[in-house]
N, C-alpha and C positions, 0 to 999 in steps of 0.2 A: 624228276632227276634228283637223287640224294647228293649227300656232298661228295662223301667218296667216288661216285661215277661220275666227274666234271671235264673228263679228257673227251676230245674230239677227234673220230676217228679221219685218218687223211694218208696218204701217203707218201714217203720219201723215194729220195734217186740215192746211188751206189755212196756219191759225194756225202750228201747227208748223213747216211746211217754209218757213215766212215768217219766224222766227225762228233756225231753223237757215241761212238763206242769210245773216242779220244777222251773229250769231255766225263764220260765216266770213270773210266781208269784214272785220268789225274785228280778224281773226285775222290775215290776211292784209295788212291794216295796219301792225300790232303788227311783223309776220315786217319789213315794208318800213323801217321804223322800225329795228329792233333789225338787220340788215342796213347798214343806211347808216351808222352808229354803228360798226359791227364795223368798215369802209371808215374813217370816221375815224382808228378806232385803231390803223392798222395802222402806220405808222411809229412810234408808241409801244410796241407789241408787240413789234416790233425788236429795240426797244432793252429790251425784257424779257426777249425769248430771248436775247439776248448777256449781258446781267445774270445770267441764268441759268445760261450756260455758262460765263463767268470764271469764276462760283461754285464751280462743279463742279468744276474744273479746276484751282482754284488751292486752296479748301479742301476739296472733297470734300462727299459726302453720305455720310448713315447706311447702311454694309452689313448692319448689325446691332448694334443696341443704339446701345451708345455709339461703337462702333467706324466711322472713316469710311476710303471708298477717295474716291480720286482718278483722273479722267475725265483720260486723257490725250488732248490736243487733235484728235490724227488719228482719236480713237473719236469725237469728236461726232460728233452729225447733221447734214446738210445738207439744205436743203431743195430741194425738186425745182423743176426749170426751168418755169416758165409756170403754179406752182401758186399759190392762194393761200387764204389762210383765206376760210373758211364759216361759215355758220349753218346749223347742223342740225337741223331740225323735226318732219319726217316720219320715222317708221317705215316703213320697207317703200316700193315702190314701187306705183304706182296701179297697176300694169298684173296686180302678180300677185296 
């Protein structure tokens, strides 16, 4: 058994799969909700990854213990062209 096949086949009554379709839809809610919020904050997040990277840049982070290095500017990250933050909810894909 791999991990992705860990479900155990059984089956439900009319009640069940009536409350399991409930459960999804207010899940599925929740995901639209928490989604559009993520959208909100995205030019606030901006301005957190920059906050971030002066940080880093100008005082350093812990390489160990007490000791800090400092991120020279040309090492930061960039982010990719056309990309944008997510919300990640699902494991795995439905297909496999």
């Amino acid at each position: 058994m791999t991990f992705k096949h860990t479900s155990i086949e059984h089956t439900r009554n009319a009640k069940e799969e009536e409350w399991i379709a409930e459960e999804a839809a207010e899940q599925e809610l929740r995901f639209k909700n928490i989604q559009q919020a993520m959208k909100d904050l995205s030019t606030q997040r901006e301005k957190w990854y920059q906050e971030f990277f002066d940080r880093i840049s100008t005082r350093g982070f812990n390489e160990d213990g007490d000791q800090k290095i400092q991120i020279a500017p040309e090492d930061l990250p960039t982010k990719p062209e056309g990309r944008e933050d997510q919300v990640v909810w699902r494991c795995g894909a439905d297909d496999e």
